[in-house]
N, C-alpha and C positions, 0 to 999 in steps of 0.2 A: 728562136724567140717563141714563148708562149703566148697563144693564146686561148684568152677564159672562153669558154662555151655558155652561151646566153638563152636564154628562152626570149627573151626579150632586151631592146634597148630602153633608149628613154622612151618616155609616156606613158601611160596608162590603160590597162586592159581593162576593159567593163563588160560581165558576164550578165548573159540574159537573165535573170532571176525574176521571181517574181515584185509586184508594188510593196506587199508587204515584208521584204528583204529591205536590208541597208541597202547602200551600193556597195558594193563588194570592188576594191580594183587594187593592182598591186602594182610598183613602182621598181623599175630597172634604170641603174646607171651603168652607161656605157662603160664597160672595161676590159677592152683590149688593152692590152700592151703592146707597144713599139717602142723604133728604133728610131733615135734622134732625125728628126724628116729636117729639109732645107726650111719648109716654110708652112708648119702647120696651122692650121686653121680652125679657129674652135665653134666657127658656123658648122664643119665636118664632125668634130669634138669636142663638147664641153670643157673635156679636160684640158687642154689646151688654152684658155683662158680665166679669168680673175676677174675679180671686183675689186678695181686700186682701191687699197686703203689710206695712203695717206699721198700729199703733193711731193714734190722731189724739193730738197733743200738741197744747200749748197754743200754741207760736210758730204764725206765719203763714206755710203754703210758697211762696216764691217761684215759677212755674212758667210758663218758658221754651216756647215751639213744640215742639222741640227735644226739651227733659225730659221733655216730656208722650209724643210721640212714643216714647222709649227705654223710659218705663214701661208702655206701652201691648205694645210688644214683647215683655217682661218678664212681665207678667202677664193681659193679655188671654185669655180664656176659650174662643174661637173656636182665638187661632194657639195655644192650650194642648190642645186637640183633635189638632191638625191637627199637631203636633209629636208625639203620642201617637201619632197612626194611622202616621207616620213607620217610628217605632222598630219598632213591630208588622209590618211588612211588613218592615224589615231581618231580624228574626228571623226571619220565616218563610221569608225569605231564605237564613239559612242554613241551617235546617232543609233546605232545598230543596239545597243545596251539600251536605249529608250524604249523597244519593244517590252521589256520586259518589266517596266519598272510603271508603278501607276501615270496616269494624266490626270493632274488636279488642277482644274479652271475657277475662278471665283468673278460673276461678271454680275453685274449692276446699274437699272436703268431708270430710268425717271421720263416719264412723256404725257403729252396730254392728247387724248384722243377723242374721236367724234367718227360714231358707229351709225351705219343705214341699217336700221333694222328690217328695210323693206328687202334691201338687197341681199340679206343674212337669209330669206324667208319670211320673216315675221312682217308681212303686209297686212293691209285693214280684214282683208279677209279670215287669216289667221288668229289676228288677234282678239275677230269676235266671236272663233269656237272658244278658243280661250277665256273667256268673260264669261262664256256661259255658265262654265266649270266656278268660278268662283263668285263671292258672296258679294252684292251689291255692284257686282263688275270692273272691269277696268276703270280709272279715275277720267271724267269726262277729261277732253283736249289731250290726250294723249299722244303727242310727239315719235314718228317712226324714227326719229332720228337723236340721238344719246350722247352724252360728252362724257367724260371722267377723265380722273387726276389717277396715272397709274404707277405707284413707286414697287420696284420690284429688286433682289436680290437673289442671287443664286451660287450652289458652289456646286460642281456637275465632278465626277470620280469616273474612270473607265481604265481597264487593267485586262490584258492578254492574258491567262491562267494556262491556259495549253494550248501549243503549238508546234508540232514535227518541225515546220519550216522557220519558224524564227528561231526553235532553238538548232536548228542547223544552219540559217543563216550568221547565229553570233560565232557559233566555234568557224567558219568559213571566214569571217572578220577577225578573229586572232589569229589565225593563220597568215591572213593579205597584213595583215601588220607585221608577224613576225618577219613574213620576208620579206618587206622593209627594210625591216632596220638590218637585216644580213643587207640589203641592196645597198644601206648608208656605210655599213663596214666595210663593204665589197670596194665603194667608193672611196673607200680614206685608202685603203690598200692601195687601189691606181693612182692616187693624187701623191703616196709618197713613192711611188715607182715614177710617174713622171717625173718628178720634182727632185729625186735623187738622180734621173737617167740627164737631167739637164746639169744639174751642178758638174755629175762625175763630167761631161762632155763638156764643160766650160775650163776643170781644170786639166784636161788632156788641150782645153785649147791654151792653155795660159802654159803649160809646157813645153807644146812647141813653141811661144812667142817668146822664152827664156834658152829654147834651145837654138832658135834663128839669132835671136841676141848675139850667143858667145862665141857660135860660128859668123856671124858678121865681124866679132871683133875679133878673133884670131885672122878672118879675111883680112881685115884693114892692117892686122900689123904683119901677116907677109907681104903685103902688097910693099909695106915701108920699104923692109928687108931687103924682096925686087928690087926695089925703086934705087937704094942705096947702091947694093951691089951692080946695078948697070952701070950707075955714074961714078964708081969704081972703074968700072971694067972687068969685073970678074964673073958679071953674067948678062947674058942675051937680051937683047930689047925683047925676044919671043918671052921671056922667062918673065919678065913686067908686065909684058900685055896680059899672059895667061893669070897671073895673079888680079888684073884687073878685071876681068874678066868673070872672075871665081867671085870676087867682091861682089861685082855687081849683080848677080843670080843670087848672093844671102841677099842681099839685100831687098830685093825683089823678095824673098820669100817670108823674112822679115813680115815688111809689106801686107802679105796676104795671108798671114798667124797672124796679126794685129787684128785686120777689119774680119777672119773669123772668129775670132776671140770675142769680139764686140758683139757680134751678132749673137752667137751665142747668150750671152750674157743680158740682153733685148729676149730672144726669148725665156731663158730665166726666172727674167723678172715679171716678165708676163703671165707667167705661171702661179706667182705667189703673190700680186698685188702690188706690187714694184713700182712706182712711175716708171717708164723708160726712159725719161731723163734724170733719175737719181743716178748716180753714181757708186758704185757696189766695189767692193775687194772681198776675194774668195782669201779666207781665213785657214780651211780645211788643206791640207797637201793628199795628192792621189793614197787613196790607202793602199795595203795591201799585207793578207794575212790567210795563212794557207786555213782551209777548211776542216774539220773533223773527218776522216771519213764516215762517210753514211750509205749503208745498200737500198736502194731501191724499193725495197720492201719495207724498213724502217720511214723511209721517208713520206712513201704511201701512206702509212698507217698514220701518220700524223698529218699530211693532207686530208684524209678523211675524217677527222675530227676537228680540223681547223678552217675548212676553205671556206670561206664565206659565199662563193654562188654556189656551194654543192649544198649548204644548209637551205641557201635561200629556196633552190628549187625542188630539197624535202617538204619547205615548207607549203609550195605551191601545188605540187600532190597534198599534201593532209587539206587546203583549200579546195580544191576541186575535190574532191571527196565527200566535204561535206554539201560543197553547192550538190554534188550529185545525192545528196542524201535528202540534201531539201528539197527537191524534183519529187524523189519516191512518196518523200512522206505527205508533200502533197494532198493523196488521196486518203491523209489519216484526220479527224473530226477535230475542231480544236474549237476552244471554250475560253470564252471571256464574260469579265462582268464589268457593270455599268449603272450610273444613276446619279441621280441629283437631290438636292434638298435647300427650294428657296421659300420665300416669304414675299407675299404681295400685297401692298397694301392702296385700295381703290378709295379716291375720294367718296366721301359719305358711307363707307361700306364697312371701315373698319380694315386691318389685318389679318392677312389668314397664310399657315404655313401648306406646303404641298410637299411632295416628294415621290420618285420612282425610283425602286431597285430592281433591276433586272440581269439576269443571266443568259449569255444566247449561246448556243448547240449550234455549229453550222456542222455539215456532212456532207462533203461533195458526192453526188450521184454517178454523174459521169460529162467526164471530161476526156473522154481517153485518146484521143487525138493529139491534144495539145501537151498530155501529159507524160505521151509517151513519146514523142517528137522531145520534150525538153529532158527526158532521162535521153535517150540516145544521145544527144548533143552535148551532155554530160558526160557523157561515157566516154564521149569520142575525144574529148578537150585530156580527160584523165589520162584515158589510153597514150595519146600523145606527150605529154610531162614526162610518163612514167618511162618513153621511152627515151626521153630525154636526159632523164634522170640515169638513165642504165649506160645510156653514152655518154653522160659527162663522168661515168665510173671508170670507164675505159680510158678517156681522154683526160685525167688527171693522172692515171697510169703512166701515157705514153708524155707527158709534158714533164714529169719527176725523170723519168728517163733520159730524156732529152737534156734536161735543165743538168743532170750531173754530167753525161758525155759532153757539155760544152765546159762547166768547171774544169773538169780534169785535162779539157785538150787545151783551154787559155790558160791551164797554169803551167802545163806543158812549154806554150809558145811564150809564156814569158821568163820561163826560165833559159829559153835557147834564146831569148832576144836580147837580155841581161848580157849573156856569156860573146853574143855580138857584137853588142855595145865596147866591153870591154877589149876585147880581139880588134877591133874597129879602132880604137883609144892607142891602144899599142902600137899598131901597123902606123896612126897617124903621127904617134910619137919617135917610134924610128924612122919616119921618109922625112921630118924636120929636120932630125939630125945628120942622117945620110945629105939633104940640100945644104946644111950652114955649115958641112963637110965638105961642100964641092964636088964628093958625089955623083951626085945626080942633078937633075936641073928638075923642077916645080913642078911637070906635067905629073906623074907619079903624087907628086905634094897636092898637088888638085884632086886629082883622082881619091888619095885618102882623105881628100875632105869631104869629098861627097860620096863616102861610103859611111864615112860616120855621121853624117847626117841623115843616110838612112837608115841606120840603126838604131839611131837615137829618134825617129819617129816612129818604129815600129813597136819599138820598146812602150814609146807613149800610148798606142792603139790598144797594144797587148795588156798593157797595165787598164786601159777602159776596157777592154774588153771582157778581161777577167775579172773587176769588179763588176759591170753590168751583165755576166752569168751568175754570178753570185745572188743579185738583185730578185733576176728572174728566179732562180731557184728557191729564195724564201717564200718569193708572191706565190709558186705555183706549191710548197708547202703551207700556202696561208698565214705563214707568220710574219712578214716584211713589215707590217707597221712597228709589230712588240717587238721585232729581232735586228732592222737592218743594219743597226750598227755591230751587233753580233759577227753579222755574216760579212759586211767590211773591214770589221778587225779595228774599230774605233773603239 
């Protein structure tokens, strides 16, 4: 069984960056692969549960490979995560595009106010140097204290022009977005691995509940046969018991391919939004269809052009790359402009327009403390990806390898389980004839029933089993969404 190599699960990483960065964070959805569990749990796994879509009615839902697949899409838990972490890094995506793009405010104010001239400075002492200076003096009763009617307008402009770090902080945000949406692909890939590994497992169980069936009713009609031929006389009460006997263990097993069959079929539905009290009929029959051959190296070459967490975590190196570049450039001068242009107009005073434009030059001096602590921590998060990146080279290597040495050995065992089956059919077909010969007596007749009963389960195992190598084999070539009916042979 593969599994994908992560840098991360769910949630979200947030790199120290500086205030004037976006936030920078990038989004992983859990995608291991496994193997059908008794009782998984999507507190453990996301993917393991859904957001029901609709109540359970009373008709029976037909449900196709196919269907099951697009509702899984639809409402799966996990790629509903992992479409959320999506959106969330667009936006802060653009947050992060705001640095570059002007800030246009337009604000307007109206108020009446009443000014202490004493409290400004302008007390009696002041205002009688002041008098001196002009002609006839202040007007007698002159009031320290002012009222006005002040209507005012403004539109204020301020614009980033240059910046090492913001524009390394924007390419650092298309990168945590690209590997996104590789994380939201990565997701659709586990949700239809799930989602196929539950179907195939529902109808490997609805195989056996078909195969418990026919060996119950072949049980029930030797048992007659027994039953007959004792009250004949031509055969032993032991020859009736043992057929009873044989009956009663199908039927037992019966029994227990039913309530696994059901359960199955609960988790399922659980998976694609199912009520668990709808009621479902699996449409599709087990597939099976031999493979193309492929070396190893062909299969590689197209894992690495397709796997969705090997892109996501190129992507997450060109990320850190750039955060580590907005560290550096830090210590490089960056240049913005700024200003406004309103109109005020004071009771009794008339209208009057103002305005500033300004350009500011900042230059960091020294910082070098802080600055070189955040390139090291840069380096070291990089250094780390990159070797993660180098391992998950390897480890897509050894999962292609893997993933064909188990195709070729389940297709192996279902071709000897087939040939079982049949040999098993035979043996049970001559010891019938041999008993309603006289022959032999049923112990024999027993015994060929429950060798074909285990053949005809292993058959079932072999037939999932070799479709869910096939499964893995696309996922860990990347293409299981676009191909898996390809590689089931639907």
């Amino acid at each position: 069984m593969m599994v994908v190599n992560r840098t991360r699960q769910s949630g979200f990483r947030q790199w120290a960056i500086p205030a004037f960065l976006a936030a920078l964070a990038l989004t992983g959805a859990a995608a291991h692969l496994r193997a059908q569990t008794p009782n998984p749990s999507s507190s453990v796994n996301p993917f393991f549960g859904s957001v029901t879509a609709h109540a359970a009615s009373d008709e029976t839902l037909k449900l196709s490979l196919d269907e099951a697949v697009r509702r899984g899409l639809e409402t799966n838990l996990g790629l509903k995560e992992a479409e959320d972490s999506e959106k969330d890094l667009k936006g802060q995506k653009n947050e992060a595009l705001q640095n570059f793009l002007p800030t246009i405010t337009v604000t307007g104010t109206n108020g009446f106010y009443q000014h202490n001239l004493a409290a400004m400075g302008f007390g009696p002492s002041t205002i009688k140097k002041f008098a001196a200076l002009m002609p006839g003096g202040f007007p007698a009763g002159l009031s320290t204290i002012t009222k006005d009617d002040l209507t005012e307008g403004k539109i204020q402009y301020g614009q980033m022009l240059f910046s090492g770090p913001v524009i390394a902080g924007w390419k650092a945000a298309g990168a945590a977005e690209r590997a996104a949406h590789f994380a939201r692909m990565s997701a659709r890939g586990e949700v239809v691995q799930q989602v196929a590994t539950a179907y195939l497992h529902a109808i490997a169980a609805a195989s056996e509940v078909d195969n418990a069936k026919a060996l119950e009713a072949t049980g029930a009609l030797l048992l007659s046969h027994a039953h007959d031929a004792h009250l004949a006389g031509t055969a032993s009460n032991l020859d009736e018991l043992r057929a009873r006997v044989q009956l009663l263990a199908q039927q037992q097993a019966l029994i227990a391919a039913q309530n696994t069959l059901e359960k199955d079929l609960i988790l399922l539905k659980r998976e694609i939004g199912i009520d668990p009290g709808q009621k479902i009929a699996l449409t599709d029959p087990a597939p099976y269809s031999e493979l193309a051959t492929q070396t190893p190296e062909e299969v590689r070459a197209v894992a690495y052009k397709n796997r969705q967490d090997y892109q996501k975590l190129q992507n997450e190196a060109v990320e850190l790359k750039a955060v580590h570049a907005a560290y550096r450039s830090q210590r490089l001068p960056s240049l913005s402009f700024g200003g406004y242009y309103g109109v005020s107009q004071v009771s009794g005073a008339g209208a009057h327009g103002n305005f500033a434009a300004q350009g500011t030059l900042s230059i960091p001096l020294f910082r070098e403390a802080k600055l070189r602590g955040d390139i090291d921590s840069s380096q070291a998060q990089l250094a780390a990806v990159d070797a993660q990146l180098a391992d998950l080279r390897g480890n897509i290597d050894r999962q292609v390898r893997s993933a064909l040495l188990d195709v070729d050995a389940s297709t192996q065992l279902v071709q000897v389980a087939r040939s079982n089956v049949d040999l098993a059919a035979r043996a049970l077909s001559d010891e019938t004839d041999r008993v309603s010969a006289g022959v032999d007596d049923n112990l024999p007749l027993v015994t060929a029933q429950a060798t074909l009963a285990s053949a005809q389960s292993n058959l079932v195992e072999s037939l999932y089993q070799y479709n869910l190598s096939k499964l893995v084999l696309a996922r860990a070539t990347g293409v299981l969404e676009q191909q898996y009916r390809v590689y089931l042979g639907k």
